[in-house]
VEXDREN-995405 format. One record per residue: residue number from 1; residue in one letter; chain; z, x, y negated of N, C-alpha, C, O in turn. Coordinates in steps of 0.05 Angstrom, whole numbers, plus 5000, padded with zeros to 4 digits. Layout:
# VEXDREN-995405
<atom><drenvo>NUM</drenvo><balo>A</balo><lumdo>A</lumdo><n_z>Z</n_z><n_x>X</n_x><n_y>Y</n_y><ca_z>Z</ca_z><ca_x>X</ca_x><ca_y>Y</ca_y><c_z>Z</c_z><c_x>X</c_x><c_y>Y</c_y><o_z>Z</o_z><o_x>X</o_x><o_y>Y</o_y></atom>
...
# end
This chain:
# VEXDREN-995405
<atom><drenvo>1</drenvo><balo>X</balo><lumdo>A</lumdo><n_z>1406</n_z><n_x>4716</n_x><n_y>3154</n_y><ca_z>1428</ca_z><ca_x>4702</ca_x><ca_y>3142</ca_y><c_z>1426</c_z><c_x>4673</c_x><c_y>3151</c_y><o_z>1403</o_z><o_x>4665</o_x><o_y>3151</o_y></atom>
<atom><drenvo>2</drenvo><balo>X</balo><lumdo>A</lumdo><n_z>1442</n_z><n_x>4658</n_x><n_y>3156</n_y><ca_z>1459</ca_z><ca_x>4639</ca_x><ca_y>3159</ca_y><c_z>1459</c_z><c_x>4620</c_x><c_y>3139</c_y><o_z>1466</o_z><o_x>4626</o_x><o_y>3116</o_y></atom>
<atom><drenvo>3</drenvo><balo>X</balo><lumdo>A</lumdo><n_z>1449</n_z><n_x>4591</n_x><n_y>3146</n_y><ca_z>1466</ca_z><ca_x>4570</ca_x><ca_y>3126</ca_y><c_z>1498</c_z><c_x>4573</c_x><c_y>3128</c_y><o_z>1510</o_z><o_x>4559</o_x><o_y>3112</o_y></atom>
<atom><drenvo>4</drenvo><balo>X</balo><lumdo>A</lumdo><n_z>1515</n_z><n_x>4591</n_x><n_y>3149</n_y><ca_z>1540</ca_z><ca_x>4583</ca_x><ca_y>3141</ca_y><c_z>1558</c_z><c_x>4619</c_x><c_y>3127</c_y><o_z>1579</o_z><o_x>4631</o_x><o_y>3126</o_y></atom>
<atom><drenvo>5</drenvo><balo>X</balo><lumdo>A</lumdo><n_z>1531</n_z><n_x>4621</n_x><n_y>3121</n_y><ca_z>1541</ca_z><ca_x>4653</ca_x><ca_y>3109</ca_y><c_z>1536</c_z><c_x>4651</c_x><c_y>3075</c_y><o_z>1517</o_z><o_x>4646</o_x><o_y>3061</o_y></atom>
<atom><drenvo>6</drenvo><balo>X</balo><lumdo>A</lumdo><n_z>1566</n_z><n_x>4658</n_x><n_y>3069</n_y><ca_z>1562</ca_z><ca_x>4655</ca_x><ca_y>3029</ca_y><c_z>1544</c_z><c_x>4672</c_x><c_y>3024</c_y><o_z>1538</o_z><o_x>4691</o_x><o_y>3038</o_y></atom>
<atom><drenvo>7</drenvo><balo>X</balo><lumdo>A</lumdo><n_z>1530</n_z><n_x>4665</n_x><n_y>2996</n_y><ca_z>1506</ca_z><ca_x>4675</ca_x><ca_y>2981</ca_y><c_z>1515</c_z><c_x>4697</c_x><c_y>2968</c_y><o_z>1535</o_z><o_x>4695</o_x><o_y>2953</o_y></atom>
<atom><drenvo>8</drenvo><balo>X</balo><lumdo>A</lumdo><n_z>1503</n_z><n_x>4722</n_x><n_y>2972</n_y><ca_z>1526</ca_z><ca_x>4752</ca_x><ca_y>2946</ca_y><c_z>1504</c_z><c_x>4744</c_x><c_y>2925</c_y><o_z>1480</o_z><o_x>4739</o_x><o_y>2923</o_y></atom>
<atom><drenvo>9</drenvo><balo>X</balo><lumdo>A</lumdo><n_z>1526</n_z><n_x>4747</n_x><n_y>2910</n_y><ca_z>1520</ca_z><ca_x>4748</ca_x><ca_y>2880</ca_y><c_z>1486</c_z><c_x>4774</c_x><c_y>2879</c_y><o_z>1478</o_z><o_x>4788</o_x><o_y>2898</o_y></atom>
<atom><drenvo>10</drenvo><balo>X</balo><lumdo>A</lumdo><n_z>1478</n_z><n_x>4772</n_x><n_y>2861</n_y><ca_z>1457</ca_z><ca_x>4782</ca_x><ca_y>2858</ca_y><c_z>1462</c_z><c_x>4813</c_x><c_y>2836</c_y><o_z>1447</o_z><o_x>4833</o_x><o_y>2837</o_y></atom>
<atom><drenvo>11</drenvo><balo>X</balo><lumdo>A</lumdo><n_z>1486</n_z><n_x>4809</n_x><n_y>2819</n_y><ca_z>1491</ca_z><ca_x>4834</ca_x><ca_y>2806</ca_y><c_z>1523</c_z><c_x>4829</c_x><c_y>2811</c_y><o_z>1534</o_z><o_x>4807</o_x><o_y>2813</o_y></atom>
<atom><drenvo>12</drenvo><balo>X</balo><lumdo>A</lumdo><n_z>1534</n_z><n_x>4851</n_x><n_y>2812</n_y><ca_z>1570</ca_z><ca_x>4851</ca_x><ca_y>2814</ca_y><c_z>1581</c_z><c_x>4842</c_x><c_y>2795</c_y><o_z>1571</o_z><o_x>4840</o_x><o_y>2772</o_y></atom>
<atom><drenvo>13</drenvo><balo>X</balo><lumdo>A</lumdo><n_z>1610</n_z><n_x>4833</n_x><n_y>2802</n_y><ca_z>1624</ca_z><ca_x>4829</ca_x><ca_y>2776</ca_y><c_z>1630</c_z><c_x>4835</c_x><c_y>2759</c_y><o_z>1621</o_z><o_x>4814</o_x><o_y>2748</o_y></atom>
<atom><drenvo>14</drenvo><balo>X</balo><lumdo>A</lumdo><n_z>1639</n_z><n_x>4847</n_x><n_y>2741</n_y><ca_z>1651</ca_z><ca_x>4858</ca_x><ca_y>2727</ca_y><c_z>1676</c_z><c_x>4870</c_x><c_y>2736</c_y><o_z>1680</o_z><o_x>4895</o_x><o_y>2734</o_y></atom>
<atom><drenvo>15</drenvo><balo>X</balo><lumdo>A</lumdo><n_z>1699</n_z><n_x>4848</n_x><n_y>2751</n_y><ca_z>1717</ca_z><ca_x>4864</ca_x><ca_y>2760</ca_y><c_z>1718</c_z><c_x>4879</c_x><c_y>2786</c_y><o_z>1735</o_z><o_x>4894</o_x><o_y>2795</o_y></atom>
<atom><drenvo>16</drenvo><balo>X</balo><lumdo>A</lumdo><n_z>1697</n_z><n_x>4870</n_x><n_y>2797</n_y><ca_z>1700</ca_z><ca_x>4895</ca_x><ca_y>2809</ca_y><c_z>1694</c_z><c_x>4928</c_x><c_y>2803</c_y><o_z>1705</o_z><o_x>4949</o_x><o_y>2810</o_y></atom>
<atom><drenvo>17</drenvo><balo>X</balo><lumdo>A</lumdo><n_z>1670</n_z><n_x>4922</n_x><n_y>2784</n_y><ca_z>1668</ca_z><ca_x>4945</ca_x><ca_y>2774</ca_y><c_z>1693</c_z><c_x>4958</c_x><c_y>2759</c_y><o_z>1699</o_z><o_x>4982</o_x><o_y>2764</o_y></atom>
<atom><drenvo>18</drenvo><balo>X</balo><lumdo>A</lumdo><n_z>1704</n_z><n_x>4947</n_x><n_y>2746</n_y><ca_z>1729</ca_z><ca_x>4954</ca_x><ca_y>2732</ca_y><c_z>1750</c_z><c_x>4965</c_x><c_y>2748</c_y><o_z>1769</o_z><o_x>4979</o_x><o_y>2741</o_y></atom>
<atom><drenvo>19</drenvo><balo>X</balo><lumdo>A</lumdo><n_z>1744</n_z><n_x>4958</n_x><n_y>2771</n_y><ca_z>1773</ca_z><ca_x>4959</ca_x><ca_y>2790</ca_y><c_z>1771</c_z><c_x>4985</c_x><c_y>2795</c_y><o_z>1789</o_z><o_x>5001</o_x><o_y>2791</o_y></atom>
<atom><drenvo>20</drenvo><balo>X</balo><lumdo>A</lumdo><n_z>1747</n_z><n_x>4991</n_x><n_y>2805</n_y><ca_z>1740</ca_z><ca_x>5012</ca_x><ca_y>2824</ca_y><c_z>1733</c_z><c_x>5041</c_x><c_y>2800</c_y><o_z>1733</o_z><o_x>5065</o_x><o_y>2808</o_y></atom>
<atom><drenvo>21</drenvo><balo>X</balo><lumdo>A</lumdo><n_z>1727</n_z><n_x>5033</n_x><n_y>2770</n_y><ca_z>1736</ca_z><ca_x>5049</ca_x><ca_y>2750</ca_y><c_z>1764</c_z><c_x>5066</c_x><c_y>2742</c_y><o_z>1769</o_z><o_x>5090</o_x><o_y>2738</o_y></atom>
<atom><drenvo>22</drenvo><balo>X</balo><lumdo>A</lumdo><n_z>1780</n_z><n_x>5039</n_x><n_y>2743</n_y><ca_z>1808</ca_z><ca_x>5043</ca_x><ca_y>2742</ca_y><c_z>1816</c_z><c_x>5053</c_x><c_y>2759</c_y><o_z>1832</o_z><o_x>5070</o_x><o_y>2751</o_y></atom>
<atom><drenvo>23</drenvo><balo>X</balo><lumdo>A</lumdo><n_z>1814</n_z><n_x>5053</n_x><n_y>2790</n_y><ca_z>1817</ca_z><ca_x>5074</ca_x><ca_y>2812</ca_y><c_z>1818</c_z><c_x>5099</c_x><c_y>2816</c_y><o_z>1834</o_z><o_x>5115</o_x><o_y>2824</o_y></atom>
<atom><drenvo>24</drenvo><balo>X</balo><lumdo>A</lumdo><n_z>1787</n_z><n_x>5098</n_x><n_y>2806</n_y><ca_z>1782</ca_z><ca_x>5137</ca_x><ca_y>2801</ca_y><c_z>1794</c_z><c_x>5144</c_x><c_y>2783</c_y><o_z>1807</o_z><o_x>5164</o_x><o_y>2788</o_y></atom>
<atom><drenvo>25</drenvo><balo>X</balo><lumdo>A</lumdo><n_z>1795</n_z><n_x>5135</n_x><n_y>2761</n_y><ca_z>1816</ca_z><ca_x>5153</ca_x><ca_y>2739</ca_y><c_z>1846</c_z><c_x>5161</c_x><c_y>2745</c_y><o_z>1861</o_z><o_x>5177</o_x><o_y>2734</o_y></atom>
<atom><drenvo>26</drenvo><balo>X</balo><lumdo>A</lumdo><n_z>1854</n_z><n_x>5140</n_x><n_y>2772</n_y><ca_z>1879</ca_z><ca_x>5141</ca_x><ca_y>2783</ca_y><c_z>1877</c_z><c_x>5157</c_x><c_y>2798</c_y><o_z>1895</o_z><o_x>5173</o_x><o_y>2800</o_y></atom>
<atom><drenvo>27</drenvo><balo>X</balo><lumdo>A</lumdo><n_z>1862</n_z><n_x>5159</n_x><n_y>2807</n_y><ca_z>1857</ca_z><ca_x>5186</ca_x><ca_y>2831</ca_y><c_z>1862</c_z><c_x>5214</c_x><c_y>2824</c_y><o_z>1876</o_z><o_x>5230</o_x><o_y>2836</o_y></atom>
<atom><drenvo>28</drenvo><balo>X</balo><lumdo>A</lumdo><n_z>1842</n_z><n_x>5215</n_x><n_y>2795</n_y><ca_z>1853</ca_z><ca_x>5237</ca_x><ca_y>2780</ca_y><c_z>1874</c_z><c_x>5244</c_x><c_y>2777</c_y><o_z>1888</o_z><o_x>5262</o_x><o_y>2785</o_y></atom>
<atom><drenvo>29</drenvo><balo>X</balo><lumdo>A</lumdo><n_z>1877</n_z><n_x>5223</n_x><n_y>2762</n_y><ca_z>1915</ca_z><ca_x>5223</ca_x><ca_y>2744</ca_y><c_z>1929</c_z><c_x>5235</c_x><c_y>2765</c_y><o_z>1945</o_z><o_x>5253</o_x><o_y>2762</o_y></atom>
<atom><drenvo>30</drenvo><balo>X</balo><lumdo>A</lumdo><n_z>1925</n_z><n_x>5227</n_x><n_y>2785</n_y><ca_z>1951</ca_z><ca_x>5229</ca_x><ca_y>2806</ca_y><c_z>1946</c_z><c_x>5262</c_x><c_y>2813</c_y><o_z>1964</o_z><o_x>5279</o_x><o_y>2811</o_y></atom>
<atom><drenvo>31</drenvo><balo>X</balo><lumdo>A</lumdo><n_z>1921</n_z><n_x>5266</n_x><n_y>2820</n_y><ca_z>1916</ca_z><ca_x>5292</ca_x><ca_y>2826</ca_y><c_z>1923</c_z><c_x>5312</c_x><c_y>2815</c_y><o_z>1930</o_z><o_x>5333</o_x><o_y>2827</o_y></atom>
<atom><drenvo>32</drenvo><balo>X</balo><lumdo>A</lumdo><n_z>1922</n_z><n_x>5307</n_x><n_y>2777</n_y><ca_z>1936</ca_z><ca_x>5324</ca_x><ca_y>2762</ca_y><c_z>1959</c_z><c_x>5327</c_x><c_y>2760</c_y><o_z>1969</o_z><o_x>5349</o_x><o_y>2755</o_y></atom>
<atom><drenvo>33</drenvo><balo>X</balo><lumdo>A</lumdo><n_z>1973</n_z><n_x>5303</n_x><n_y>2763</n_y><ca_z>1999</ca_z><ca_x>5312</ca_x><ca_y>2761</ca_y><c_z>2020</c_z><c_x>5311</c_x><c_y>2783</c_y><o_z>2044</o_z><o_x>5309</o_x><o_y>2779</o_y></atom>
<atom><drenvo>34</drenvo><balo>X</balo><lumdo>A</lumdo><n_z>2005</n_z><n_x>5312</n_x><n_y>2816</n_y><ca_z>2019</ca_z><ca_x>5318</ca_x><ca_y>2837</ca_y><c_z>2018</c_z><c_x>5352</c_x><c_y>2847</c_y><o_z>2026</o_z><o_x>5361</o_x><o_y>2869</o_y></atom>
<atom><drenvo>35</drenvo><balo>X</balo><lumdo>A</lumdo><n_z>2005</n_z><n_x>5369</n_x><n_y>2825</n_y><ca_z>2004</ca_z><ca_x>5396</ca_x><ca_y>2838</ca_y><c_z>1979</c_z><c_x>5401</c_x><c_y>2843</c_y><o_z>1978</o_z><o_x>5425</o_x><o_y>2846</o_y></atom>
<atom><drenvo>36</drenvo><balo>X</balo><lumdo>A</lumdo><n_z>1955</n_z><n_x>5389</n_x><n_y>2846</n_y><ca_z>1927</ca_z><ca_x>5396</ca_x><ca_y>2862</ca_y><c_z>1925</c_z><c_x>5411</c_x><c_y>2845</c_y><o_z>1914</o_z><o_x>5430</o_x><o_y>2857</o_y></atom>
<atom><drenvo>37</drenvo><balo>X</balo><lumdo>A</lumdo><n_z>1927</n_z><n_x>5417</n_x><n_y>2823</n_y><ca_z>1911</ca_z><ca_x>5451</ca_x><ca_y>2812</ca_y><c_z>1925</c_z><c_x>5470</c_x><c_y>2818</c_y><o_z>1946</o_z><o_x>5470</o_x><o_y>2830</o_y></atom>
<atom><drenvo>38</drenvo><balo>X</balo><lumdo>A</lumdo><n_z>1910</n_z><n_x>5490</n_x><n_y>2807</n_y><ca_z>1924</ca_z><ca_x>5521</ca_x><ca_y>2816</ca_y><c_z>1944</c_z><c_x>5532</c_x><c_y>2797</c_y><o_z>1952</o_z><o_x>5555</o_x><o_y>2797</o_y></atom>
<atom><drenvo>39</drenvo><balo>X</balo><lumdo>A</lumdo><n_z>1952</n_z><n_x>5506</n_x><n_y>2772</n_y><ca_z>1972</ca_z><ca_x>5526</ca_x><ca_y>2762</ca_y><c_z>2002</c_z><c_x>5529</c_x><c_y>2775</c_y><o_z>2008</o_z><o_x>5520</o_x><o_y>2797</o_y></atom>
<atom><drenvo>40</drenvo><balo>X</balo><lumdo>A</lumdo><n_z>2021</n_z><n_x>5543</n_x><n_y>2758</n_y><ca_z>2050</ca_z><ca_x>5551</ca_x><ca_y>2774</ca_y><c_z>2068</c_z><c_x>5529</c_x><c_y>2761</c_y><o_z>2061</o_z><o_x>5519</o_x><o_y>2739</o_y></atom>
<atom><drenvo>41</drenvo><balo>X</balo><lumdo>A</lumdo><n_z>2089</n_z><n_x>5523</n_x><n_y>2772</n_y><ca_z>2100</ca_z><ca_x>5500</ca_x><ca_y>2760</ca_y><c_z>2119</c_z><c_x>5505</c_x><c_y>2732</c_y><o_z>2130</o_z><o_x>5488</o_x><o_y>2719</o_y></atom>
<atom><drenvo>42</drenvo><balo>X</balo><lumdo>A</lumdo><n_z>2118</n_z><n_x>5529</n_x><n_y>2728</n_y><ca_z>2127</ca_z><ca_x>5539</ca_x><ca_y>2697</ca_y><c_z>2108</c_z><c_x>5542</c_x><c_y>2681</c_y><o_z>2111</o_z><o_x>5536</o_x><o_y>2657</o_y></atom>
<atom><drenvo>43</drenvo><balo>X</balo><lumdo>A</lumdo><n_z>2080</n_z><n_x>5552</n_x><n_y>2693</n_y><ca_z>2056</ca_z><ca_x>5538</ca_x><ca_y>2669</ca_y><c_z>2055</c_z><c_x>5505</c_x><c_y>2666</c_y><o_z>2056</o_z><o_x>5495</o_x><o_y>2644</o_y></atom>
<atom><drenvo>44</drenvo><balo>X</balo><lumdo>A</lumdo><n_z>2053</n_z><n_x>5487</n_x><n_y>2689</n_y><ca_z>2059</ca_z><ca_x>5468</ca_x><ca_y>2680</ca_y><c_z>2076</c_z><c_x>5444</c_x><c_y>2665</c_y><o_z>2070</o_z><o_x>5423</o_x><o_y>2653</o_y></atom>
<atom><drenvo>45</drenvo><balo>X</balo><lumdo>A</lumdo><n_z>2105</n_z><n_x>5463</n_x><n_y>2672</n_y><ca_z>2117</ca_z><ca_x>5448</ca_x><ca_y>2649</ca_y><c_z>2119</c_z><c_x>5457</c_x><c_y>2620</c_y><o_z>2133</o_z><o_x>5446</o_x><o_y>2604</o_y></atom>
<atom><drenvo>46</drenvo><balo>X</balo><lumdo>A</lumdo><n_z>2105</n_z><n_x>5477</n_x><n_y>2614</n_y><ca_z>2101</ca_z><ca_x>5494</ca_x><ca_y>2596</ca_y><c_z>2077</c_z><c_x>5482</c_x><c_y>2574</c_y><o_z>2080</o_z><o_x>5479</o_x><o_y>2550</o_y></atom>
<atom><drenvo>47</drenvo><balo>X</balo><lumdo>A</lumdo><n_z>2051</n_z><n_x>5477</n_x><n_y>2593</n_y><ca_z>2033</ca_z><ca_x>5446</ca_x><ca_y>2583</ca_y><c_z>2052</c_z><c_x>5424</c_x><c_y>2577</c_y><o_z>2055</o_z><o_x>5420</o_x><o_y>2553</o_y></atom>
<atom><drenvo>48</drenvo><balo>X</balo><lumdo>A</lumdo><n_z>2069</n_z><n_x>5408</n_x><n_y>2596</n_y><ca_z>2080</ca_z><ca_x>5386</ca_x><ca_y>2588</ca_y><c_z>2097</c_z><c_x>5389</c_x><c_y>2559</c_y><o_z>2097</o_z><o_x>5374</o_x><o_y>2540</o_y></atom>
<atom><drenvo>49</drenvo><balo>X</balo><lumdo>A</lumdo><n_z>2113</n_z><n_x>5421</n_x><n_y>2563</n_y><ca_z>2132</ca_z><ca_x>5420</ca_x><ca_y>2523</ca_y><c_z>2110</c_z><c_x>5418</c_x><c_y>2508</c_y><o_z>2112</o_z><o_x>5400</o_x><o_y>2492</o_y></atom>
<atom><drenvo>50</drenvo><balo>X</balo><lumdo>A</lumdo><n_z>2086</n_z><n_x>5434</n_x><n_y>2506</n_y><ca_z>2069</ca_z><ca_x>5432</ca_x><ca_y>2482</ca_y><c_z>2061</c_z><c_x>5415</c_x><c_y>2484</c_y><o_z>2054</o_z><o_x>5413</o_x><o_y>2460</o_y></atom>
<atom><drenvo>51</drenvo><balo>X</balo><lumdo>A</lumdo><n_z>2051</n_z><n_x>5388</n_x><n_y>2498</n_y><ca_z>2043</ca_z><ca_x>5368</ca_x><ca_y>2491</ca_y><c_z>2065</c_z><c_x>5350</c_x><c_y>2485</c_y><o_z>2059</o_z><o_x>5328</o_x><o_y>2476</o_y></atom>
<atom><drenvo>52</drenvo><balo>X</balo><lumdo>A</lumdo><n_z>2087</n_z><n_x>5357</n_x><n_y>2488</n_y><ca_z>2116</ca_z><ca_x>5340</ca_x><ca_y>2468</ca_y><c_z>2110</c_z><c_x>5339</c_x><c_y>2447</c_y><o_z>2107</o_z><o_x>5319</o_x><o_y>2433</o_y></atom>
<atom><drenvo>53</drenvo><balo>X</balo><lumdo>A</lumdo><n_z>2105</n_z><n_x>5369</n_x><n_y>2440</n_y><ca_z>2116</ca_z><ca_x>5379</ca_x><ca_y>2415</ca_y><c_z>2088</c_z><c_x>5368</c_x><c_y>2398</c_y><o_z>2096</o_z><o_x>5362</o_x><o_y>2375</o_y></atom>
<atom><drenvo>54</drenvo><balo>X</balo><lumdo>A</lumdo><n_z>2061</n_z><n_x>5363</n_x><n_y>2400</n_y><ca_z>2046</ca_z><ca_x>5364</ca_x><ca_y>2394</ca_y><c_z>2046</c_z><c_x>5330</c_x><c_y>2385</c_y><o_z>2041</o_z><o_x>5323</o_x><o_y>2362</o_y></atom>
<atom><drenvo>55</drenvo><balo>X</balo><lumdo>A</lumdo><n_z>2052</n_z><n_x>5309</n_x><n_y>2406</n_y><ca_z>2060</ca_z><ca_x>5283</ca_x><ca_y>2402</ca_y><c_z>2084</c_z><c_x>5280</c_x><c_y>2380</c_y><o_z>2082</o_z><o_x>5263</o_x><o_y>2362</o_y></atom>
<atom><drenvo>56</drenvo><balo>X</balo><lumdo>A</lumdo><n_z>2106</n_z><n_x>5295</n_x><n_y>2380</n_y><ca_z>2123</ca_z><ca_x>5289</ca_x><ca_y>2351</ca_y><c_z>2121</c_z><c_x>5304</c_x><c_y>2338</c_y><o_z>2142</o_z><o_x>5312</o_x><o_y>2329</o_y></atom>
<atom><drenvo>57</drenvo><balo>X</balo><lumdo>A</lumdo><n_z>2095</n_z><n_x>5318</n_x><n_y>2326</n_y><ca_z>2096</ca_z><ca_x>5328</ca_x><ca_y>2306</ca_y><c_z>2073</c_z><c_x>5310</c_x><c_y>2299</c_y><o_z>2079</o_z><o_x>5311</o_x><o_y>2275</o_y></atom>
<atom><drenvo>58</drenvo><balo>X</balo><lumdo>A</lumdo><n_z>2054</n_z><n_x>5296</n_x><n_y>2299</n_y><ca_z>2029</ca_z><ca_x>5281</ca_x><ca_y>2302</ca_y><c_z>2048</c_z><c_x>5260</c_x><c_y>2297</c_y><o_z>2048</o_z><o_x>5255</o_x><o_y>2273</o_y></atom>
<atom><drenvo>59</drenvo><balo>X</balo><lumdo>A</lumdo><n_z>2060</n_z><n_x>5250</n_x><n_y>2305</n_y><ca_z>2084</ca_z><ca_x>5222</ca_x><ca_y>2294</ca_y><c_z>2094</c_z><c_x>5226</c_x><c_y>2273</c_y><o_z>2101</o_z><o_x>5209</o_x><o_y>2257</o_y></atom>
<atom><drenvo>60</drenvo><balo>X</balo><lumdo>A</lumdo><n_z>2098</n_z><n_x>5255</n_x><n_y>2272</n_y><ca_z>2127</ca_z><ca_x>5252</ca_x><ca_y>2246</ca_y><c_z>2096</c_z><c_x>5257</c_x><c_y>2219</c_y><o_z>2101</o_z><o_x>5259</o_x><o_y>2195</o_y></atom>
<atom><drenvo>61</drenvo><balo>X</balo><lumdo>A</lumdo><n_z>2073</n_z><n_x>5258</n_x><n_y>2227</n_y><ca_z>2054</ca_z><ca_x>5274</ca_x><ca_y>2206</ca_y><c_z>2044</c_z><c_x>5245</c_x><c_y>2196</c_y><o_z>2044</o_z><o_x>5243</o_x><o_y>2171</o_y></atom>
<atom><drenvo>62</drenvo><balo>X</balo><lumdo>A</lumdo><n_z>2036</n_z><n_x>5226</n_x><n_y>2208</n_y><ca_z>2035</ca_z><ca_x>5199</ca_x><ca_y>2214</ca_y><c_z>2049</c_z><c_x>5182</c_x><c_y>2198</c_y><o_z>2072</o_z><o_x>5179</o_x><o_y>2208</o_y></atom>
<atom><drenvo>63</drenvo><balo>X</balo><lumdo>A</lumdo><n_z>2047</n_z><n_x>5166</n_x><n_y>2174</n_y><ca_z>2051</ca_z><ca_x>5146</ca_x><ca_y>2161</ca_y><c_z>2063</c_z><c_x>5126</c_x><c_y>2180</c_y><o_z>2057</o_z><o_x>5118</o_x><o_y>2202</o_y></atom>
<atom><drenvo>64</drenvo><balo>X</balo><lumdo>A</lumdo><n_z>2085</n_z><n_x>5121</n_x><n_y>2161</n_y><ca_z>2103</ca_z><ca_x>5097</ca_x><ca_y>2185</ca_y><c_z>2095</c_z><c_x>5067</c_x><c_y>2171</c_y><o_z>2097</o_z><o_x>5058</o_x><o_y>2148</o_y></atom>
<atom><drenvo>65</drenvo><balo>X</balo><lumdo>A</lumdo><n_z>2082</n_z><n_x>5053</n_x><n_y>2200</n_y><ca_z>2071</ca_z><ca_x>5028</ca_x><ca_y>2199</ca_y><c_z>2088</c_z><c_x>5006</c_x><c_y>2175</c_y><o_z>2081</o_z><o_x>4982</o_x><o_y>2172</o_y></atom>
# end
């Protein structure tokens, strides 16, 4: 190394760590819901109504703020 070469930090940032967290979960996300599994796309939208139905009934069961 170089006097005209910057010093690396000695432990990472934080955001980078964060970034590269938030990435992979995007990676996922995307994977799940671009088709990469093996279900048929009527099982899948078939997951998506029960998880409607499961979110407004969990709201309506739910004390209003």
């Amino acid at each position: 190394m170089t006097s005209a070469e910057p010093v690396r930090p000695a432990v990472p940032r934080a955001r980078e760590v964060q970034a590269s967290v938030l990435a992979a979960f995007q990676l996922v996300e995307d994977a799940r819901y671009m088709g990469h599994d093996r279900r048929s796309r009527r099982v899948r939208a078939r997951m998506r109504a029960e998880r409607a139905i499961a979110d407004r009934r969990l709201a309506r069961d739910l004390p209003a703020r």
